[in-house]
C-alpha positions as CSV (number, residue, x, y, z in Angstrom):
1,X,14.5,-36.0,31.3
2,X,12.0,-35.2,28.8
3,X,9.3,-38.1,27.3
4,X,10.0,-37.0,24.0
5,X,13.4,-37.4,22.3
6,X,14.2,-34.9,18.9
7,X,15.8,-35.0,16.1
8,X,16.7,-31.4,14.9
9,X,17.4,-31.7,10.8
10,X,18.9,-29.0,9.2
11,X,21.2,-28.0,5.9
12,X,23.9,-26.2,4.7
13,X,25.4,-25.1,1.1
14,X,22.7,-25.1,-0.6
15,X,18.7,-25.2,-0.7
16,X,16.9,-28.2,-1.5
17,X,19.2,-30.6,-0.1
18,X,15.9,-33.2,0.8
19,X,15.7,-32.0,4.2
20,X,12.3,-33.0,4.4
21,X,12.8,-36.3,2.7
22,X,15.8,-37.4,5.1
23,X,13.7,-36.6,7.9
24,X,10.9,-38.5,6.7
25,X,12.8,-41.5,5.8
26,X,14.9,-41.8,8.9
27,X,11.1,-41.2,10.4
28,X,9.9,-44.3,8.5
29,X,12.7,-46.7,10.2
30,X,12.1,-45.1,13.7
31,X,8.2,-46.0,13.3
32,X,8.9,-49.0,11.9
33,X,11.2,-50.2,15.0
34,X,7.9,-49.4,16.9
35,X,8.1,-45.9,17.9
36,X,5.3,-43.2,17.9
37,X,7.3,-40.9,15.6
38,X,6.2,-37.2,14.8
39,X,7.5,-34.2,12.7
40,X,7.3,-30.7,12.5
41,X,9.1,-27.8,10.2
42,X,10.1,-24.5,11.3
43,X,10.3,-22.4,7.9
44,X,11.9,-18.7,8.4
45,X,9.7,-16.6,6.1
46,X,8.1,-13.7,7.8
47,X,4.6,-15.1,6.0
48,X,1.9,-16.7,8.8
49,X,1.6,-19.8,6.2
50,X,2.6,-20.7,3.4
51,X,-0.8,-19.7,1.7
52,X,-0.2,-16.5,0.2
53,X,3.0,-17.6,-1.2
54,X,3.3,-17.7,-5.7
55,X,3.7,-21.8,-6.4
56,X,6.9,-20.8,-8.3
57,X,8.7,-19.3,-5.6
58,X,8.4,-22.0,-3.2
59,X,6.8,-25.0,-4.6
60,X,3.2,-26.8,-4.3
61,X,1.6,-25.4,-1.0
62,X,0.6,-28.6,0.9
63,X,-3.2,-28.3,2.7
64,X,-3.5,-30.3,5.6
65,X,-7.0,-31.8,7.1
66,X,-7.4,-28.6,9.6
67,X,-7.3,-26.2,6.9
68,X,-3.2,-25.5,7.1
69,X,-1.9,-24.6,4.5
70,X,2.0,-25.7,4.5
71,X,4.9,-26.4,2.8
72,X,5.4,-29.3,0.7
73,X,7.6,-31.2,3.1
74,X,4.8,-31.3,5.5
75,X,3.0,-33.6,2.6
76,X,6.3,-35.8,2.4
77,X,5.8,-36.4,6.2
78,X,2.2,-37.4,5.6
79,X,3.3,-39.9,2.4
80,X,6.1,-41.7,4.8
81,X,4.9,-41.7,8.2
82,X,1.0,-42.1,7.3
83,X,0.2,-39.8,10.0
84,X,-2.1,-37.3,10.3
85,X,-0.1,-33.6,10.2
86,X,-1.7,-30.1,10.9
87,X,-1.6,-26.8,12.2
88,X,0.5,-28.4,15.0
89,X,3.5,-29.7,12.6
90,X,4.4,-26.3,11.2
91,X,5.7,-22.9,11.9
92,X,7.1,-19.8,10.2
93,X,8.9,-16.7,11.8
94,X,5.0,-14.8,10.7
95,X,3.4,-16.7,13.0
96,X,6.4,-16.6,15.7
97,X,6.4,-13.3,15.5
98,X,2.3,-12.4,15.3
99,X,2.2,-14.9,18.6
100,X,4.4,-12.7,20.4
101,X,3.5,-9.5,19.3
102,X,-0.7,-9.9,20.3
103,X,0.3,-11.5,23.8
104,X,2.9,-8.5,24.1
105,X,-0.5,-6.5,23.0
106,X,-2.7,-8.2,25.8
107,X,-0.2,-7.4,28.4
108,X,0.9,-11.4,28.0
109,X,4.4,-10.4,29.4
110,X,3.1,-8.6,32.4
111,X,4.8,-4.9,31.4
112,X,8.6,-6.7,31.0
113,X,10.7,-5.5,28.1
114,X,10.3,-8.3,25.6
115,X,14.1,-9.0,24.0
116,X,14.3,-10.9,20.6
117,X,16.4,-13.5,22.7
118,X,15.6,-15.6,24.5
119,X,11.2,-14.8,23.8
120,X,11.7,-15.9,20.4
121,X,13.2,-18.8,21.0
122,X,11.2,-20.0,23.2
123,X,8.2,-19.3,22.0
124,X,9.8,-22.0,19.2
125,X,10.8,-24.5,22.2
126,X,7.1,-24.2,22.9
127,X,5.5,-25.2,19.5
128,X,8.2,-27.9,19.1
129,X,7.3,-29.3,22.4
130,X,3.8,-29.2,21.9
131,X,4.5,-30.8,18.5
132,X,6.0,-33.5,20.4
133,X,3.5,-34.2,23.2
134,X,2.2,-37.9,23.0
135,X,4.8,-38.8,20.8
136,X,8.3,-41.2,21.3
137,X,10.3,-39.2,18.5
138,X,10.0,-35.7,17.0
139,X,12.1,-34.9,14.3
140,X,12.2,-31.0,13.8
141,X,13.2,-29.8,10.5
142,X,14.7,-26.5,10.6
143,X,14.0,-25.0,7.0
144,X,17.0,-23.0,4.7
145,X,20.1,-23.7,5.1
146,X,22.8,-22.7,8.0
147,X,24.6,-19.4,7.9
148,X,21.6,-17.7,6.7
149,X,20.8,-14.5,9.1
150,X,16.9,-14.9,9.3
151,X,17.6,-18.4,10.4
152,X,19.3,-17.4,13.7
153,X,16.0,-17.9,16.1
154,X,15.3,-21.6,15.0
155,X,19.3,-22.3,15.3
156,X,19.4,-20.7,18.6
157,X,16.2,-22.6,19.3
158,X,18.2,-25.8,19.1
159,X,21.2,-25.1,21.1
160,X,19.1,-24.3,23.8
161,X,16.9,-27.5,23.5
162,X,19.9,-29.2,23.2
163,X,21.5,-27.2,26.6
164,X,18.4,-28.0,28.6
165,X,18.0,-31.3,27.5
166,X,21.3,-33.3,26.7
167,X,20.5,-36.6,26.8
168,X,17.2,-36.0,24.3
169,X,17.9,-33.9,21.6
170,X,20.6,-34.6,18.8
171,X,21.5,-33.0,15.6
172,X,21.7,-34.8,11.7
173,X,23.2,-32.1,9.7
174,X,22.6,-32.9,5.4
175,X,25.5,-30.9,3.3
176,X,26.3,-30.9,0.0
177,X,29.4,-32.9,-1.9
178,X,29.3,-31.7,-5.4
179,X,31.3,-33.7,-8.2
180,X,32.6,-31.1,-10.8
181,X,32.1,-33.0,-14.1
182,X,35.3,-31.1,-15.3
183,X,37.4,-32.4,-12.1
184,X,35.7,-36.0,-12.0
185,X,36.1,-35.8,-8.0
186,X,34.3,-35.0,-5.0
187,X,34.9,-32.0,-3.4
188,X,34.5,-31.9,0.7
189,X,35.0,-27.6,1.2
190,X,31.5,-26.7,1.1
191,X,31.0,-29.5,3.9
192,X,33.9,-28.0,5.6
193,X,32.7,-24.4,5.6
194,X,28.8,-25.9,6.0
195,X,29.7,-27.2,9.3
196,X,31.8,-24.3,10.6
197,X,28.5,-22.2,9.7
198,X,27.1,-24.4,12.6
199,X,29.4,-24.6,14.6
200,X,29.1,-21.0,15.0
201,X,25.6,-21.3,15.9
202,X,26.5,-23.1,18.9
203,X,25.7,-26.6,17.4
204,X,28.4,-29.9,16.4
205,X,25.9,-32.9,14.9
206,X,25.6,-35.9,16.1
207,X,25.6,-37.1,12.9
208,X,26.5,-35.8,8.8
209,X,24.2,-37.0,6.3
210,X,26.2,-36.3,2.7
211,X,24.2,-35.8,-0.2
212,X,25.6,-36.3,-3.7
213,X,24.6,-37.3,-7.0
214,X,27.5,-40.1,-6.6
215,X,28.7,-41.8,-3.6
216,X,31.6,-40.8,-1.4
217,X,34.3,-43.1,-1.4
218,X,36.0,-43.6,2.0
219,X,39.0,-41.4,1.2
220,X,37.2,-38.4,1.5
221,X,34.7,-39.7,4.5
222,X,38.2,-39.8,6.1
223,X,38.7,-36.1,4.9
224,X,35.1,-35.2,6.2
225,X,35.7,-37.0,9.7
226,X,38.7,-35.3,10.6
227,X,37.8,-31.6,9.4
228,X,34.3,-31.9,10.9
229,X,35.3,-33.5,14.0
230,X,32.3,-36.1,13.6
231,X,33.0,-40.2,14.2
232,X,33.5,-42.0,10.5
233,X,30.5,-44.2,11.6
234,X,28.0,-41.4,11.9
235,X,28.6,-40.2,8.0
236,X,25.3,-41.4,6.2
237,X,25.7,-41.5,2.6
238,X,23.0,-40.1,0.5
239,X,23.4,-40.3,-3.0
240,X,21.2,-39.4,-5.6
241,X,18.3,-42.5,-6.3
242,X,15.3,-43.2,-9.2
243,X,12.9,-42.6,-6.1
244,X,12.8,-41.1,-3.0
245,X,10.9,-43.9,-1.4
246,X,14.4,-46.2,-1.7
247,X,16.1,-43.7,1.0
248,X,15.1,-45.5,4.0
249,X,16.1,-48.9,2.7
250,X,19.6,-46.9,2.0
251,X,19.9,-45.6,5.3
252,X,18.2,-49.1,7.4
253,X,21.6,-50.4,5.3
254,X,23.8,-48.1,7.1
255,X,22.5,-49.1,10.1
256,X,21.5,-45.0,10.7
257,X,18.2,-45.4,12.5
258,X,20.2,-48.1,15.0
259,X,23.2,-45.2,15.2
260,X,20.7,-42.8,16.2
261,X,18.6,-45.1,18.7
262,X,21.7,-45.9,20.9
263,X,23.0,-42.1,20.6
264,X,19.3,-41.5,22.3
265,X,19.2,-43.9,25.0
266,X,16.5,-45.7,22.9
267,X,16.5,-49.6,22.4
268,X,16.5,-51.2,19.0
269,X,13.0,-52.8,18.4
270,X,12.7,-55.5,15.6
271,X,12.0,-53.6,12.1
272,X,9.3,-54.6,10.6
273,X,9.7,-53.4,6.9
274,X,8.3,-55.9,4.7
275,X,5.7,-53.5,3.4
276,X,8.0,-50.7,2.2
277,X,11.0,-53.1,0.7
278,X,7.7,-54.2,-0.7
279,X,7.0,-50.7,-2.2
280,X,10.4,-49.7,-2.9
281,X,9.9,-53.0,-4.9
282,X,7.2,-51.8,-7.5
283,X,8.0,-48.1,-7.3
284,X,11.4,-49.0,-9.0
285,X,9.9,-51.6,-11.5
286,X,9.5,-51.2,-15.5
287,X,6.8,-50.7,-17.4
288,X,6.3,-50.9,-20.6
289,X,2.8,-50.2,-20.5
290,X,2.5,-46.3,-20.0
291,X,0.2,-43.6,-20.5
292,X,1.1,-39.7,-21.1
293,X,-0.8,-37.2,-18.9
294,X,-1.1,-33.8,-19.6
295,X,-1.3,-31.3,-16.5
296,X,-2.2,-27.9,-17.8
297,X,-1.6,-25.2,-15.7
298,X,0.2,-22.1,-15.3
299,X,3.1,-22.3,-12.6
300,X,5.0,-24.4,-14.6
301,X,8.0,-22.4,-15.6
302,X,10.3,-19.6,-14.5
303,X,12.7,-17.9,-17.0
304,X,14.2,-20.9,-19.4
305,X,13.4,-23.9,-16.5
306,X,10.3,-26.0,-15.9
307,X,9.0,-26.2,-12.1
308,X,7.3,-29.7,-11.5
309,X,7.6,-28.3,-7.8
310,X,4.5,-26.3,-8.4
311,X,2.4,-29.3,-8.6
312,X,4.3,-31.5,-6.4
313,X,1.3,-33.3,-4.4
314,X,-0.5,-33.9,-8.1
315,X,3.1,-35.4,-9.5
316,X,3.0,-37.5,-6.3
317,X,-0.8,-38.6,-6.6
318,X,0.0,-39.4,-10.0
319,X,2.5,-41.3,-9.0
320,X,0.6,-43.5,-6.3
321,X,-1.7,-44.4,-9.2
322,X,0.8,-45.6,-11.4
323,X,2.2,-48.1,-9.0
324,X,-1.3,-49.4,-7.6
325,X,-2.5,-49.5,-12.0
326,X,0.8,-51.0,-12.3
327,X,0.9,-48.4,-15.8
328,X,3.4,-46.1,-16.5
329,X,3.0,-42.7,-15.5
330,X,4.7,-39.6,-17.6
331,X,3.8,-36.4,-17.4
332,X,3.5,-33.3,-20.2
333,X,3.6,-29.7,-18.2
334,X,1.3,-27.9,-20.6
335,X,1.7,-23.9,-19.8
336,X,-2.2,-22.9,-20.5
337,X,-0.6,-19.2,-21.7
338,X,0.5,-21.1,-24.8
339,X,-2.8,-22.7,-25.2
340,X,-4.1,-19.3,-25.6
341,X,-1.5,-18.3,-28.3
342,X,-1.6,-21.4,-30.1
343,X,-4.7,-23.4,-29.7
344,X,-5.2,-26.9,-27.7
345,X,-4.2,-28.8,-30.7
346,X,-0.5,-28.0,-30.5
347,X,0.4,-28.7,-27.1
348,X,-2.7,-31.7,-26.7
349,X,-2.4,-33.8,-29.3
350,X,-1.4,-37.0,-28.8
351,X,-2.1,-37.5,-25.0
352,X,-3.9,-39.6,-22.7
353,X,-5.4,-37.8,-20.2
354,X,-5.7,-34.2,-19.1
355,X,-5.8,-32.5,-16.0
356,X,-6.3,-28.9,-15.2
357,X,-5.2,-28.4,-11.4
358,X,-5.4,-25.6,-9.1
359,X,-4.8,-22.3,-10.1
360,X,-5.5,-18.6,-9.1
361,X,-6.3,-15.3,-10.9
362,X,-7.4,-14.5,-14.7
363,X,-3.9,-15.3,-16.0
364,X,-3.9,-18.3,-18.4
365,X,-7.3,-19.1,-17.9
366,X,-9.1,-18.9,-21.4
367,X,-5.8,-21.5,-22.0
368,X,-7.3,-24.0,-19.2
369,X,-11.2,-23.6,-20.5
370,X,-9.7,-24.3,-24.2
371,X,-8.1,-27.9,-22.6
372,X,-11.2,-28.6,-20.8
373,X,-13.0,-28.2,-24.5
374,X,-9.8,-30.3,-25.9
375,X,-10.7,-33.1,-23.5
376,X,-14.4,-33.0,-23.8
377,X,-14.8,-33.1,-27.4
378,X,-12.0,-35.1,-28.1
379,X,-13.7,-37.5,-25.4
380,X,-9.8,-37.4,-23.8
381,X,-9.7,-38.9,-20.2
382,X,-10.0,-35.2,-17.7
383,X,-9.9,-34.8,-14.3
384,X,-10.6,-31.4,-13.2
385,X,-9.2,-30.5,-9.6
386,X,-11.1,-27.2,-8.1
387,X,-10.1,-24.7,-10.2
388,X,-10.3,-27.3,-12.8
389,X,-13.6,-28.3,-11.6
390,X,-15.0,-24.4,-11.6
391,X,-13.5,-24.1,-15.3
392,X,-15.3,-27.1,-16.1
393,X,-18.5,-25.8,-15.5
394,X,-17.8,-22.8,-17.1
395,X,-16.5,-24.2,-20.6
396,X,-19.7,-26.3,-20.5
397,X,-22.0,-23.3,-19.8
398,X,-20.6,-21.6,-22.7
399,X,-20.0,-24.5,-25.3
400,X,-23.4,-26.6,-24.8
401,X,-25.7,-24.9,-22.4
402,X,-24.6,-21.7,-24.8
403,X,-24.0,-19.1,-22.1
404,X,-21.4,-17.0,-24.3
405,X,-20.2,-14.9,-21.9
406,X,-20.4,-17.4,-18.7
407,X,-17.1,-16.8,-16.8
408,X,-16.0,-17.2,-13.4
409,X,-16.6,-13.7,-11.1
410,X,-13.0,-13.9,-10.2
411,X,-11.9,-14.0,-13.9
412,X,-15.0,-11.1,-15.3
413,X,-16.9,-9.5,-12.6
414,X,-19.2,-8.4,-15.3
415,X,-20.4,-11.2,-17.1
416,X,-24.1,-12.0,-16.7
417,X,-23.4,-15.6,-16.4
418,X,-21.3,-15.9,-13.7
419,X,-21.2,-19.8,-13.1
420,X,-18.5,-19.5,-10.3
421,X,-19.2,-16.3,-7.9
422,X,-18.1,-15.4,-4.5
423,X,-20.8,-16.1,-1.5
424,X,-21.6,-14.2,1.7
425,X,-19.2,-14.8,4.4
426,X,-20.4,-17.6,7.2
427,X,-17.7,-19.1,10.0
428,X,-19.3,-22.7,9.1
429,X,-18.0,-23.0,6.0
430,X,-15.1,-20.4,5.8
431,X,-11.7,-18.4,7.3
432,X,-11.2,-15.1,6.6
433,X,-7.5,-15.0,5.3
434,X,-7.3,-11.3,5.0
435,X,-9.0,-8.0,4.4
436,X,-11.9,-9.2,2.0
437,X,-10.9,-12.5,1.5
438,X,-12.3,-16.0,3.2
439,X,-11.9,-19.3,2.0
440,X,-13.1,-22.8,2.3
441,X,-9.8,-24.7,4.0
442,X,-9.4,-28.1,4.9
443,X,-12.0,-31.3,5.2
444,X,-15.4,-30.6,4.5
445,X,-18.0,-33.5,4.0
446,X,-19.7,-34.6,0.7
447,X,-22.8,-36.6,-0.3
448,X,-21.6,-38.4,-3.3
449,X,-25.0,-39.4,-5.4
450,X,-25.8,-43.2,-6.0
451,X,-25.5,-44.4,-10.0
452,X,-22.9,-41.8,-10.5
453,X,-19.0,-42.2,-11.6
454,X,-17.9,-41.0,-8.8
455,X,-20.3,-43.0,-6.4
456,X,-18.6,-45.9,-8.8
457,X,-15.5,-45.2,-8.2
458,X,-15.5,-44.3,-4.5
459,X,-17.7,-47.8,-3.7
460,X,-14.9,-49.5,-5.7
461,X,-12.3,-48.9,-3.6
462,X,-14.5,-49.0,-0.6
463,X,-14.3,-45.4,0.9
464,X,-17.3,-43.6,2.2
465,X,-19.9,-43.9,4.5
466,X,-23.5,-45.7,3.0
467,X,-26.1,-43.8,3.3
468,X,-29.9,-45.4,3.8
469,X,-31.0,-44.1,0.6
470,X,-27.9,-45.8,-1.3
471,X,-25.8,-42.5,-1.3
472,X,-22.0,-42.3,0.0
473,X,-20.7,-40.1,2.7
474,X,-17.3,-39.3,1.5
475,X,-14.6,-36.0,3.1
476,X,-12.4,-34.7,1.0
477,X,-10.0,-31.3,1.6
478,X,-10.5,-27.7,0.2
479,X,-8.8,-25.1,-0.8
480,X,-10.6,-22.4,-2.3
481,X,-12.5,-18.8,-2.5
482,X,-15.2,-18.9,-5.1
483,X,-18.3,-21.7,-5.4
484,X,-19.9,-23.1,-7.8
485,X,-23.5,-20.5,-8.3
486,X,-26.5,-22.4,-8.0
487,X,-28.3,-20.2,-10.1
488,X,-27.2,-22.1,-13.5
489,X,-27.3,-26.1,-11.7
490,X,-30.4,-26.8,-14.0
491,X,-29.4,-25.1,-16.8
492,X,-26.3,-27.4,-16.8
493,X,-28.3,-30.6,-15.9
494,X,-31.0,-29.8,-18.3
495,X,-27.7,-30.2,-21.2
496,X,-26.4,-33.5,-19.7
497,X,-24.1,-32.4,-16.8
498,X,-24.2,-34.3,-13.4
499,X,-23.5,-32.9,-10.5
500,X,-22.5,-36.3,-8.5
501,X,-21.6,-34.2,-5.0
502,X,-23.2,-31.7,-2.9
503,X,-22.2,-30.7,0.3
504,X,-24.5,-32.7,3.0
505,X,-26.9,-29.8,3.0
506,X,-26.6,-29.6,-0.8
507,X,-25.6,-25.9,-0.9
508,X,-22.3,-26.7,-2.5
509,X,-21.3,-28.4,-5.6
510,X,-18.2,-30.5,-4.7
511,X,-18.2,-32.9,-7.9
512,X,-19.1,-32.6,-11.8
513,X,-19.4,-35.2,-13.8
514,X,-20.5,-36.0,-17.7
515,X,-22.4,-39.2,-18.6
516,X,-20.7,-41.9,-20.5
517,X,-23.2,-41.4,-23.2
518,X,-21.1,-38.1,-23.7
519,X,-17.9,-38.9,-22.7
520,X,-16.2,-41.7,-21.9
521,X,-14.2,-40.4,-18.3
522,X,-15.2,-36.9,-17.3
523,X,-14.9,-35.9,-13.9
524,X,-14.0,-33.2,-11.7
525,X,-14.1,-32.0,-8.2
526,X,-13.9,-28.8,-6.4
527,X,-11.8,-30.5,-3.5
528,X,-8.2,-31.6,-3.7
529,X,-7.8,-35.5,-3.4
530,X,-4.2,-35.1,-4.3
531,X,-3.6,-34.2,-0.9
532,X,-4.6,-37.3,0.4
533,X,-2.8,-39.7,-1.7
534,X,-0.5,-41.8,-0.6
535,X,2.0,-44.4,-2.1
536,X,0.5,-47.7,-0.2
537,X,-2.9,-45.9,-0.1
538,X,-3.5,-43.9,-4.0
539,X,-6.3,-41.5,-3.8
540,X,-9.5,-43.6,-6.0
541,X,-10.0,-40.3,-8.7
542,X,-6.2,-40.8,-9.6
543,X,-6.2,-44.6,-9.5
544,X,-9.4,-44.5,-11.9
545,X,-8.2,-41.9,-14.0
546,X,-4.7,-43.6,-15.4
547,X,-6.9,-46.4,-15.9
548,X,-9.2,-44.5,-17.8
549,X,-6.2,-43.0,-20.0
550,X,-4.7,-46.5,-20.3
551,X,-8.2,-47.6,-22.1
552,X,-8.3,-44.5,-24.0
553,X,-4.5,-45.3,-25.3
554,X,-5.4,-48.7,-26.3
555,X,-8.8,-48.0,-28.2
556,X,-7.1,-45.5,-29.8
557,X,-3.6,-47.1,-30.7
């Protein structure tokens, strides 16, 4: 019998069922019964991370304190379980496969013919298991949905977990039961034929979670039990809500996390769950007091439909800030490629705050510097985030220090002024991602100066580490290529700018900021604190920033 019980999650019908959500919810109640609850996610895709992957295609990439760079569910289990989660807590088929092929390389398998089954498989058992070590629960979220072919080594993965270890490992299977607004009812096939997928995989759940944007009367949970050959009592309604953050509350009232305790041999612990209901409480609460932000950027729409997925940890962040402000939160996607064709004016006008978030490449930049110009003229509330923070610098350089051509090297190569360049390779501060390309990834340290806005802002909500001489010690996750170039620091101090954080040794810039003399709230930072925002812990820049907009709203009204 292993230490470690799991809890394999997986889907059917369709994608984007909230896999990662259901895990992290029924995660929630587990810890919350007093169990040392962990998660990992076992995505298909043949890429190592989920780095190299286009925003639109699969949604925000999530960067974890070791420099992972993830998908987005890995930040949902980081917002619930208030855990730390890292290299450890993900895996695609890439690095399955890579793992395999450079110990085949290194004679790791001792001159045996290496078969796709069972060495892929268990080279998954393996990183499940090690995600697992130390830890009560592991739930294991198995990414598409079943019936897919390049899903068959995770599947397979799980019927043999579940073969060697019986009494430890069960299965929660989410499907889909659509409503056709022209028939008014809920249908149960693609439940039906979900499950047979599975079932041909070698694996019956334990237990059916049903998603739907309405809930399932008991009629058809009758229909489901019988066809699916799964026990009425284990069907866990999950019908659309206004938050994510209610799920566990709607499953804790099904009694699921109890259901899945006794089906593990586990006993039921008192819940102690104040704090959440307590959340739940003021996520879900009105306000009439809002603010609208605009995020420019430029994954933000493909074909005729808007992707809010793209910036899914800013959304959240935004969202953390809203409830601890207690002001309304809306937001205005701003695609930066119609900035250029139109002008700032258009598309700005009217707001409260603006942000320009992460981006990559020359496309709709000269769109982002125009909004950072909007913002800083038009003394709007900003809050650059690292690419934001590098574009910052640049629209300054060129607008008040008078650097015409000043640019970033990865946007013009040739400009004299380049503000933002790429620096010599050195294993302290970077990774090498591929041929010709390293990065900064993950937490990094940063000197935050004393009598600045951001030493304000950190102090407030008493993060950091004081310093003797009256400076903060702050660490804050990265997720970038080029820096900010030295060369031009006084040229931009000697105009007004502030550069409020340096790396300890003061080689990097890590945060801009303008005085209030010249702007009421203007901040920006090469790191990503949206990554480490969470709802009953908001990251300070966000918090301070709706409260900035909220003042700018009202003196402007």
């Amino acid at each position: 019998m292993s230490s470690t019980k799991y809890i394999f999650i997986s889907g059917g019908v369709i994608s984007g069922l909230g896999k990662g959500v259901t895990s992290a919810s029924l995660g929630v109640l587990l810890k919350s019964r007093g169990y040392k609850v962990t998660a990992i996610k076992c995505e298909s895709y043949l890429n190592v991370d989920s780095g190299t992957i286009n925003p639109i295609e699969h949604g925000d990439t999530f960067l974890c304190n070791d420099g992972l760079e993830a998908d987005m569910d890995l930040g949902t289990y980081e917002r619930f379980l208030d855990i730390p989660i890292g290299r450890k807590n993900f895996m695609t088929m890439g690095i399955v496969y890579q793992t395999i092929i450079d110990r085949e390389r290194s004679m790791g398998y001792g001159g045996k013919t290496v078969d796709a089954i069972p060495t892929v498989p268990n080279e998954i058992i393996s990183r499940i298991k090690a995600a697992g070590e130390g830890f009560d629960i592991c739930l294991v979220e198995l990414g598409g949905t079943a019936g897919e072919y390049q899903n068959i080594f995770n599947y397979e993965a799980a019927r043999m977990m579940k073969l060697d270890l019986p009494e430890d490992v069960i299965h929660v299977h989410i499907t889909y039961v659509p409503v056709p607004e022209h028939l008014g009812e809920p249908k149960t096939k693609p439940t039906q034929l979900s499950l047979r997928f599975l079932n041909m995989s070698g694996i019956q759940p334990d237990f059916l979670v049903l998603r739907s944007n309405l809930p399932i009367d008991s009629l058809r949970k009758d229909k489901v039990a019988i066809q699916c050959n799964i026990p009425k009592e284990r069907l866990i309604m999950n019908a659309d809500l206004k938050s994510i953050y209610e799920l566990p509350i709607k499953f804790e009232e099904q009694k699921f996390d109890k259901k899945v305790l006794k089906v593990l041999g586990l006993s039921t612990k008192i819940l102690k769950f104040d704090k959440w209901k307590s959340l739940v409480s003021t996520v879900t609460s009105q306000r009439k007091n809002r603010v609208m932000i605009a995020i420019a950027g430029k994954y933000i729409a493909t074909g005729d439909y808007q992707l809010p997925d793209a910036y899914n940890s800013l959304t959240h962040a935004l969202k953390h800030a809203s409830w601890g402000t207690e002001i309304g939160v809306d937001f205005k996607f701003v695609n930066t490629e119609d900035i250029e064709r139109e002008g700032a004016e258009k598309y700005l006008s009217g707001v409260d705050g603006i942000i320009v978030p992460i981006g990559w490449g020359s496309r709709g930049v000269e769109g982002k510097i125009l909004a950072v110009e909007y913002a800083r003229q038009n003394k709007v509330p900003y809050l650059g985030l690292c690419f934001g923070m590098q574009l910052a610098c640049v629209e300054f350089a060129r607008n008040v220090v008078g650097f015409s051509d000043a640019n970033s090297e990865e946007v013009s190569a040739k400009s004299k002024h380049k503000i933002i360049h790429s620096i010599p390779f050195d294993p302290k501060y970077q990774v090498i991602k591929g041929e010709g390309t390293s990065m900064r990834l993950g937490a990094f340290d940063c000197v935050i100066k004393k009598d600045t806005l951001a030493h304000s802002i950190y102090s407030k909500y008493g993060i950091g580490k004081k310093q003797r001489n009256g400076n903060l010690l702050v660490s804050e996750r990265h997720r970038h290529r080029f820096e900010f170039n030295n060369e031009f620091r006084q040229d931009l101090e000697a105009k007004g700018m502030i550069f409020s954080g340096t790396s300890p040794d003061d080689f990097f810039v890590e945060v801009i900021e303008l005085p209030k003399k010249m702007h009421p709230f203007f901040i920006a930072t090469q790191a990503h604190p949206e990554y480490k925002s969470s709802p009953l812990n908001p990251h300070p820049f966000f918090l301070e920033f709706v409260l900035a907009s909220e003042k700018f709203k009202r003196k402007n009204k």
